[in-house]
VEXBADREN-515330 format. One record per residue (C-alpha): x, y, z. Coordinates in Angstrom, 2 decimals. Layout:
BEGIN
<r X="X" Y="Y" Z="Z"/>
...
% end
This chain:
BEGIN
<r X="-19.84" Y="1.71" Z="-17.38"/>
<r X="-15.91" Y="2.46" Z="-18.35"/>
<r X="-13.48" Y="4.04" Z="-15.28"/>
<r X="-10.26" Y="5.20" Z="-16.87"/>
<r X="-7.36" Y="5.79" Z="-14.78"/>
<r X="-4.97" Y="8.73" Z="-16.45"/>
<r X="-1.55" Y="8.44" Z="-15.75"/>
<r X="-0.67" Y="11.45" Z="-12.71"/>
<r X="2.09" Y="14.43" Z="-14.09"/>
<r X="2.37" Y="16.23" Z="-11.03"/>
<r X="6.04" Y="16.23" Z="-10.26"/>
<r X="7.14" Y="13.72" Z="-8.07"/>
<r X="4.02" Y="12.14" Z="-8.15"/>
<r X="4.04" Y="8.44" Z="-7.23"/>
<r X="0.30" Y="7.83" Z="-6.72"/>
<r X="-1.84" Y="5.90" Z="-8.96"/>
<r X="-5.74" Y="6.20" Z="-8.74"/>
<r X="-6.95" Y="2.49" Z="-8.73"/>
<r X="-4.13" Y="-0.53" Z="-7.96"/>
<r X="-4.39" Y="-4.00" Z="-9.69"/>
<r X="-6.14" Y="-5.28" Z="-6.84"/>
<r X="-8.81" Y="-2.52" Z="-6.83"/>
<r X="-9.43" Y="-3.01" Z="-11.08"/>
<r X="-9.99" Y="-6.25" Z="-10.20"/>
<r X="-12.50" Y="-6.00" Z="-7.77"/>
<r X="-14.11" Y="-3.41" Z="-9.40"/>
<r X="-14.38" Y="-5.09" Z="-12.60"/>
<r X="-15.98" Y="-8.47" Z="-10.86"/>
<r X="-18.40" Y="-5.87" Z="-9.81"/>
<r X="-19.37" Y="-4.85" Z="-13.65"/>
<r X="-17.38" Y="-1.85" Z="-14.72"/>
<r X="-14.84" Y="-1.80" Z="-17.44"/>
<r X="-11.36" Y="-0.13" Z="-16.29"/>
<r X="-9.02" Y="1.18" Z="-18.96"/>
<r X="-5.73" Y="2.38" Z="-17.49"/>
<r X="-2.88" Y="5.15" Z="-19.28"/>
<r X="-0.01" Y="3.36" Z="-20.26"/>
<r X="2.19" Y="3.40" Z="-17.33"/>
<r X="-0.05" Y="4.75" Z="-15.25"/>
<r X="1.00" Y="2.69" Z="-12.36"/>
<r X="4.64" Y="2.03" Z="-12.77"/>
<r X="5.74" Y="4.88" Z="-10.01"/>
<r X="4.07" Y="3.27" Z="-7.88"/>
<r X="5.56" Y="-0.16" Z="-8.81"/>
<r X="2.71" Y="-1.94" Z="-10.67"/>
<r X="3.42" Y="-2.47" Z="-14.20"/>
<r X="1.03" Y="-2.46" Z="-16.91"/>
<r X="0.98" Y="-6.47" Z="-17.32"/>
<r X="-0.06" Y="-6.60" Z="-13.57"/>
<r X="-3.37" Y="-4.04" Z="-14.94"/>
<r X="-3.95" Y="-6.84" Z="-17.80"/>
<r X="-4.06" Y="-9.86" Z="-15.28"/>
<r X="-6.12" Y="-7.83" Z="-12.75"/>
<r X="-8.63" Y="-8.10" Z="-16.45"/>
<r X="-8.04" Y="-4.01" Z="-16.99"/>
<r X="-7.00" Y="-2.56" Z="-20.60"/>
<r X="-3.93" Y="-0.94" Z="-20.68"/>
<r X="-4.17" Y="1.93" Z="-23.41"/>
<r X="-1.33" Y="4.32" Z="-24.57"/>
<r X="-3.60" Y="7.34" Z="-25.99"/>
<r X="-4.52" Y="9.58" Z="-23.15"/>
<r X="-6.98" Y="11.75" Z="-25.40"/>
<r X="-8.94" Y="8.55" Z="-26.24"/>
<r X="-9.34" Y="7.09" Z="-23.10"/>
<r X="-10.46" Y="10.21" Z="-21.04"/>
<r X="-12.65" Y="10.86" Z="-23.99"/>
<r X="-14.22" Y="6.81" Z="-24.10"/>
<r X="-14.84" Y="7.00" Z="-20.01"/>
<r X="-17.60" Y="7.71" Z="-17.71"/>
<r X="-16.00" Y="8.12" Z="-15.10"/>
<r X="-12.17" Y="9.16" Z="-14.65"/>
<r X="-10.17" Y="8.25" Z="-11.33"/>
<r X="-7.32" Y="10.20" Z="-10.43"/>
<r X="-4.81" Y="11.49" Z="-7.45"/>
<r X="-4.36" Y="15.03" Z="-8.53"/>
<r X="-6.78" Y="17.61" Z="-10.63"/>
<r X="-6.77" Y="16.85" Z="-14.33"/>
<r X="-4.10" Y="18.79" Z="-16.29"/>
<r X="-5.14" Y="22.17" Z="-18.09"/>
<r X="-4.70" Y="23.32" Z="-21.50"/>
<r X="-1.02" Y="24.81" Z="-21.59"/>
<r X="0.62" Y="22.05" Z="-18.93"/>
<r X="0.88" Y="19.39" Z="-22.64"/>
<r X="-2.32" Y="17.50" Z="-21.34"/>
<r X="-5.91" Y="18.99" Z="-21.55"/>
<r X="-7.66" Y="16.44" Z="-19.24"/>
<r X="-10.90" Y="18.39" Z="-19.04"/>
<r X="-11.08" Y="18.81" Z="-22.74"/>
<r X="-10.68" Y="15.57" Z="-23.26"/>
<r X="-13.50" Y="14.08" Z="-21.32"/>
<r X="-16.67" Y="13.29" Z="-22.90"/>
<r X="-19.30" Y="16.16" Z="-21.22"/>
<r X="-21.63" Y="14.13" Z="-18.76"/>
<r X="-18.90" Y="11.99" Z="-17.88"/>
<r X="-18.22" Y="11.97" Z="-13.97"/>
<r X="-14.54" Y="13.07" Z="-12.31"/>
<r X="-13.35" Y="11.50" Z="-8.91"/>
<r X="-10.52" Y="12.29" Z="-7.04"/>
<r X="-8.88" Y="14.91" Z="-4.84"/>
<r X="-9.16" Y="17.81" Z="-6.41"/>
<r X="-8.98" Y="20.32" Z="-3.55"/>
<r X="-11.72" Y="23.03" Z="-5.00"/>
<r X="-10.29" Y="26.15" Z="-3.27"/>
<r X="-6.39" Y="25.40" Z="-4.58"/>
<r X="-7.60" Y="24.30" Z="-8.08"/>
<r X="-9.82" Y="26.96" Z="-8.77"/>
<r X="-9.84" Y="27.11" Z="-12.67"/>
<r X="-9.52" Y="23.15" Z="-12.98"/>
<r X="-13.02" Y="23.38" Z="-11.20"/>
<r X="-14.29" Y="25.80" Z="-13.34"/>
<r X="-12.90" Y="23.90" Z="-16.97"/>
<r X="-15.19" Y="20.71" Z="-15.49"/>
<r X="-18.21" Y="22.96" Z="-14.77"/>
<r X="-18.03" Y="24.58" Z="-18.45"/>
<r X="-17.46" Y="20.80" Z="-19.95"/>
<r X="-20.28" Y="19.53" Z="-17.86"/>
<r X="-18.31" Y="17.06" Z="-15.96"/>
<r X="-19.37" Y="15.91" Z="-12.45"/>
<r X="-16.85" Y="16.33" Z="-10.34"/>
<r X="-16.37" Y="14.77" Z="-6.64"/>
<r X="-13.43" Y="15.85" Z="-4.37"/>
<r X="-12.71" Y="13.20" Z="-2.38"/>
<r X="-10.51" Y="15.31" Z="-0.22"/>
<r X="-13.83" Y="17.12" Z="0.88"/>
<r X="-15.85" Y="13.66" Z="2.34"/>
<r X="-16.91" Y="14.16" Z="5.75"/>
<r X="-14.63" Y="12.92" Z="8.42"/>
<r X="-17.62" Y="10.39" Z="9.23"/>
<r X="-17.75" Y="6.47" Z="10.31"/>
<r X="-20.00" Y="5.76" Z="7.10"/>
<r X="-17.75" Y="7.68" Z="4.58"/>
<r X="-13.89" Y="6.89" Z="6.29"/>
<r X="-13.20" Y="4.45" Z="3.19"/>
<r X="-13.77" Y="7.37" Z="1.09"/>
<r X="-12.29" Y="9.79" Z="2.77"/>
<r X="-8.19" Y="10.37" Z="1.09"/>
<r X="-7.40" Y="13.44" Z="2.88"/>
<r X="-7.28" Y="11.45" Z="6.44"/>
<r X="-5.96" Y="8.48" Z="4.62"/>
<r X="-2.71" Y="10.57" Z="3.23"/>
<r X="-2.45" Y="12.51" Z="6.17"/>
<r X="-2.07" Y="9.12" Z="8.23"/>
<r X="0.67" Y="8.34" Z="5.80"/>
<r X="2.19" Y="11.68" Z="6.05"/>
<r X="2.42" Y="11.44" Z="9.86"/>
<r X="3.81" Y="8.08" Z="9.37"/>
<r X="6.72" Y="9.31" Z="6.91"/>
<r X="7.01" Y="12.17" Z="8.99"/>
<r X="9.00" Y="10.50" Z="11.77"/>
<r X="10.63" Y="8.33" Z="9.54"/>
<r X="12.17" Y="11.59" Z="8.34"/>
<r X="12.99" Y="13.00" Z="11.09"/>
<r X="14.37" Y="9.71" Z="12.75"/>
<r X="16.86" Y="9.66" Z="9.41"/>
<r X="18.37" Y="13.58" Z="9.95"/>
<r X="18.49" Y="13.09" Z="13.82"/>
<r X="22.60" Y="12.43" Z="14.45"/>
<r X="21.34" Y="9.93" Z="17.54"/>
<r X="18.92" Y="6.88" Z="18.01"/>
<r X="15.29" Y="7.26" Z="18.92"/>
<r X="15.38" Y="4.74" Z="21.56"/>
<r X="17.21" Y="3.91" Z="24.23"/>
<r X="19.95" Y="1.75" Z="23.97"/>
<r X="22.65" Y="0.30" Z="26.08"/>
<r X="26.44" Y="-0.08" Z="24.70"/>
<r X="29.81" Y="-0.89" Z="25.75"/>
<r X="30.08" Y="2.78" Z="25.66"/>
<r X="27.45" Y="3.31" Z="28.31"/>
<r X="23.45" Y="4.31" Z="27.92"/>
<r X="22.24" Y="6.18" Z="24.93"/>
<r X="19.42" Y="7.60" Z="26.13"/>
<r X="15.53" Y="7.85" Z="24.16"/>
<r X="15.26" Y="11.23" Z="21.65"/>
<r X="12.42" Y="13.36" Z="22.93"/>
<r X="10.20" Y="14.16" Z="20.24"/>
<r X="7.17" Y="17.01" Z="20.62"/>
<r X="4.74" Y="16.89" Z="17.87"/>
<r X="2.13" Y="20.20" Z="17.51"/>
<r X="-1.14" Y="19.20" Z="16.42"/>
<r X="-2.93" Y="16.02" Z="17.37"/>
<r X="-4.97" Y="15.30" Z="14.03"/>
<r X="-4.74" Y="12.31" Z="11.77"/>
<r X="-1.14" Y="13.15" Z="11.27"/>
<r X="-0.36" Y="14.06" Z="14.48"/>
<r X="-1.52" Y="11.00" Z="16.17"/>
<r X="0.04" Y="8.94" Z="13.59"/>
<r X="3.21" Y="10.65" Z="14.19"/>
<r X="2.86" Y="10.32" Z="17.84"/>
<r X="2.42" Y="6.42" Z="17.44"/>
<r X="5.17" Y="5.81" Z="15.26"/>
<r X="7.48" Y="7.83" Z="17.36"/>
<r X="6.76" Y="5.71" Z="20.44"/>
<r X="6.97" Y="2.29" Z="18.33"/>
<r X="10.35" Y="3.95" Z="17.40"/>
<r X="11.20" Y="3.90" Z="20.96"/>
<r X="10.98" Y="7.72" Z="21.70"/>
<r X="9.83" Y="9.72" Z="24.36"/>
<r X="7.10" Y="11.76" Z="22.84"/>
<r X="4.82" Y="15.04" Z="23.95"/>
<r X="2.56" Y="16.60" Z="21.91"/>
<r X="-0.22" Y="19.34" Z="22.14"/>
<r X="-3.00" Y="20.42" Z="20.24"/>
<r X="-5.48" Y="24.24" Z="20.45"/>
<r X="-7.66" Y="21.66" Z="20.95"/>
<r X="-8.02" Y="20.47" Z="24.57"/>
<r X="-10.64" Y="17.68" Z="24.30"/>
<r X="-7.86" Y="15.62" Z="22.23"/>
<r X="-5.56" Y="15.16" Z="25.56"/>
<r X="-6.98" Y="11.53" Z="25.78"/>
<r X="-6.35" Y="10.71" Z="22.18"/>
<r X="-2.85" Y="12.04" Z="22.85"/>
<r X="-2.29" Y="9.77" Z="25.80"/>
<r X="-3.99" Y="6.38" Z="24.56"/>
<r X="-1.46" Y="7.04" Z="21.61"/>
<r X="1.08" Y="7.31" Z="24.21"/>
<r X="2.75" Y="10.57" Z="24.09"/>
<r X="2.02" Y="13.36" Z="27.53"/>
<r X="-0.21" Y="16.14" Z="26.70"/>
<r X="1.01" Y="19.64" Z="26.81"/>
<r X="-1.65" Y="21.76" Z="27.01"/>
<r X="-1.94" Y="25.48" Z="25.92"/>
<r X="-4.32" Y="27.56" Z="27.80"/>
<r X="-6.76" Y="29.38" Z="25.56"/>
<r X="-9.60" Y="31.89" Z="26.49"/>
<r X="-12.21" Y="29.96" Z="23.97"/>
<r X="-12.56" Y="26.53" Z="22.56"/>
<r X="-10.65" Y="26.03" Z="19.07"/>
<r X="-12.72" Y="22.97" Z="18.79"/>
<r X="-13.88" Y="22.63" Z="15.24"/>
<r X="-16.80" Y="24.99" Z="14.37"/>
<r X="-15.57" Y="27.52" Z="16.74"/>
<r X="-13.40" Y="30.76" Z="16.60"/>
<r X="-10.38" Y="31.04" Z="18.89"/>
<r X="-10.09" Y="34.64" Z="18.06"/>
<r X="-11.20" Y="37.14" Z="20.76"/>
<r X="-14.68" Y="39.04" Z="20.04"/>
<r X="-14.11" Y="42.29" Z="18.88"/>
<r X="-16.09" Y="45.23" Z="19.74"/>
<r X="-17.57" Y="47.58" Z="17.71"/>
<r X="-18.58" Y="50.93" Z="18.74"/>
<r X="-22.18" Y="52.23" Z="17.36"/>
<r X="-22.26" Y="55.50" Z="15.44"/>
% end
């Protein structure tokens, strides 16, 4: 079976599907892996790193989507009019994997579904123990909280943690963070390795232990119902009978 690994156009896209490490791995296991010319270089692997790793490094997009069984990408394949017909180009049968995000990328889903392709979103894997290696939306949103604070730590005019100087103290930056998800938390932890002082709260009040072991203080908002996931924090609404 052949994976091909497209290079990604989205702007500013750095992301490559499948790393060196990962072809290798994958082709001990069996597969062949073909990767776009390039493909990786954004993300700093270069396409001799792809050849030692015992993947093919091809420069025609068209024929490699077309040769594959299965294509591995970041973002939804490229539609007729963006320079790159991805869907057109794979072979029908052939099997798509990556985070397409069905509800954004409406008509990409649809192109597959008329050119037979099966399509998994791994964006849309269960946030479950069995399925966490597949799971990319928690995985970038860990990295998003992560960068988050970096961010912020760069545009704050101060230090995050306390410091003493000739000057005298500097004192720690206080840092709230609003919503205790995979980002949140992560943001939360990096902000106290950082050296801040850190509170945080969530519409969720069952994650106020999470948000202590993680070691920011929880600042709770008090709601009439549960916004716990698979509930409505929206007030029932009464309607009158004709």
């Amino acid at each position: 079976m052949r994976i091909a690994v497209p290079m990604e156009t989205a702007p500013r896209e750095r992301r490559v599907a499948l790393v060196p490490e990962s072809c290798k791995k994958l082709i001990q296991s069996g597969y062949q892996v073909a990767v776009e010319a390039r493909a990786g270089e954004a993300a700093g692997y270069a396409d001799q790193a792809y050849r030692d790793a015992g993947a093919s490094v091809e420069a025609d997009a068209a024929a490699l989507l077309g040769s594959a069984d299965i294509v591995a990408k970041v973002n939804p394949p490229a539609l007729a009019g963006s320079g790159r017909d991805e869907v057109a180009w794979m072979k029908p049968g052939a099997i798509y994997l990556g985070s397409l995000m069905p509800l954004r990328n409406l008509e990409a889903v649809k192109a597959l579904a008329a050119r037979k392709v099966t399509a998994f979103a791994t964006d849309a894997i269960p946030r479950t123990t069995r399925a966490q290696a597949m799971d990319t939306l928690s995985s970038m949103a860990n990295i998003a909280g992560y960068k988050g604070v970096l961010l912020a730590a760069v545009e704050l005019n101060r230090y995050f943690p306390m410091l003493m100087t000739a000057a005298g103290m500097v004192f720690p930056a206080k840092v709230f963070v609003i919503g205790a998800g995979v980002a949140g938390l992560q943001a939360i932890a990096t902000a106290r390795r950082l050296g801040a002082n850190v509170l945080a709260t969530d519409v969720r009040p069952e994650v106020k232990e999470q948000i202590e072991s993680v070691g920011a203080k929880y600042v709770g908002i008090e709601l009439k119902d549960s916004a716990a996931a698979g509930t409505s924090i929206m007030p029932p609404i009464s309607i009158p009978r004709s």
